[in-house]
C-alpha positions in Angstrom: 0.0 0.0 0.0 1.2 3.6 -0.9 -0.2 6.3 1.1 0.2 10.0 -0.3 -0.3 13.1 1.5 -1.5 16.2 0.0 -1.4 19.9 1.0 -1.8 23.3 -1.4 1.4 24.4 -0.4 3.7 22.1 -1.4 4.3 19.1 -3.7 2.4 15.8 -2.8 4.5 13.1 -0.9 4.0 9.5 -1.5 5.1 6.6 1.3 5.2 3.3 1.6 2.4 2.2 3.9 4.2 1.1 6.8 6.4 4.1 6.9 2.9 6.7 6.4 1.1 5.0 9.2 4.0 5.3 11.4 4.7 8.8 11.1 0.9 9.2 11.1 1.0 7.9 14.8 3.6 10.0 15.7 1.8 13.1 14.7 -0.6 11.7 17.2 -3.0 10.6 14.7 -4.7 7.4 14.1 -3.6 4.8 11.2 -6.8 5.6 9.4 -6.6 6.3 5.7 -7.8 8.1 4.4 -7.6 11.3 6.7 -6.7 14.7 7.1 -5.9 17.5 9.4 -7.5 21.0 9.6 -4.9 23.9 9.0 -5.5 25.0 12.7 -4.1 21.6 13.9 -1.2 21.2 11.4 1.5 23.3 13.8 0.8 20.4 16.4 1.3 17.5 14.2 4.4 18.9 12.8 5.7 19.6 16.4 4.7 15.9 17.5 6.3 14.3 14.2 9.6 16.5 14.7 9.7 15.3 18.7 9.2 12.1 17.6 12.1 11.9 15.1 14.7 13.9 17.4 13.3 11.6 20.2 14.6 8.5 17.9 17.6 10.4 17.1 18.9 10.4 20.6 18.8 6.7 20.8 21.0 4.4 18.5 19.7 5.0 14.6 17.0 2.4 13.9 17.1 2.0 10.0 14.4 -0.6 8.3 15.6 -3.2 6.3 17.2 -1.2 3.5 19.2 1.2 6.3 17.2 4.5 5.4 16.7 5.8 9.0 12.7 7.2 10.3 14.7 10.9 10.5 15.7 11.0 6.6 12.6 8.6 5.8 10.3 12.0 7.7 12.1 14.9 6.0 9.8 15.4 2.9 7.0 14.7 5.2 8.2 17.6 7.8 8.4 19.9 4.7 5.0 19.3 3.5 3.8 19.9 7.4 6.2 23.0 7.5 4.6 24.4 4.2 1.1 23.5 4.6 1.8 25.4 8.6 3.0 28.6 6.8 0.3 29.0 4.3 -2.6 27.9 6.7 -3.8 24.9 4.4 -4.8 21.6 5.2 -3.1 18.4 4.9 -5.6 14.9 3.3 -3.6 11.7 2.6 -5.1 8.9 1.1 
C-alpha cells in the first residue's frame, strides 16, 4: 500500500504504507486512511512528528531493512507539514 499526503502548499508526498502509518502515529494521529488535518491543527502534528524523530535520534539509529533511518525517511513529510503550517492549508492523505 502507498499512502500520499497532499497539501496546497507544497508538492504531494508519496510513502510506503508502513512508513505513512508510522509517522501518522507519531503526529498523534490514528492509522486511518484516508484522513486529514485541519490547518489549525497542522502546527501540532508537525511539532509531534519533529519530537518524535529527534526523540529517535537520541537513541541508536533504527534504520528498516534497506538502512534508510525514520529521521531522513520523515524529512519530505516535515516539509510538507512546514509548508502547509506557513500558508494555513490543510493536509488529506489517502
Amino acid at each position: 500500500m502507498l499512502v500520499t499526503f497532499t497539501t496546497d502548499a507544497y508538492a504531494d508526498i508519496t510513502m510506503f504504507g508502513d512508513v505513512a502509518l508510522t509517522m501518522l502515529k507519531m503526529m498523534g494521529h490514528s492509522a486511518t486512511v484516508p484522513g486529514a488535518i485541519l490547518a489549525a491543527d497542522v502546527p501540532v502534528a508537525l511539532r509531534r512528528l519533529t519530537a518524535a524523530i529527534d526523540a529517535g535520534k537520541a537513541s541508536p539509529p533504527v534504520a528498516d531493512e534497506s538502512g534508510v533511518s525514520m529521521a531522513h525517511r520523515g524529512l519530505p513529510l516535515i516539509n510538507l507539514l512546514t509548508a502547509a503550517a506557513k500558508s494555513d492549508s490543510n493536509v488529506m492523505w489517502k
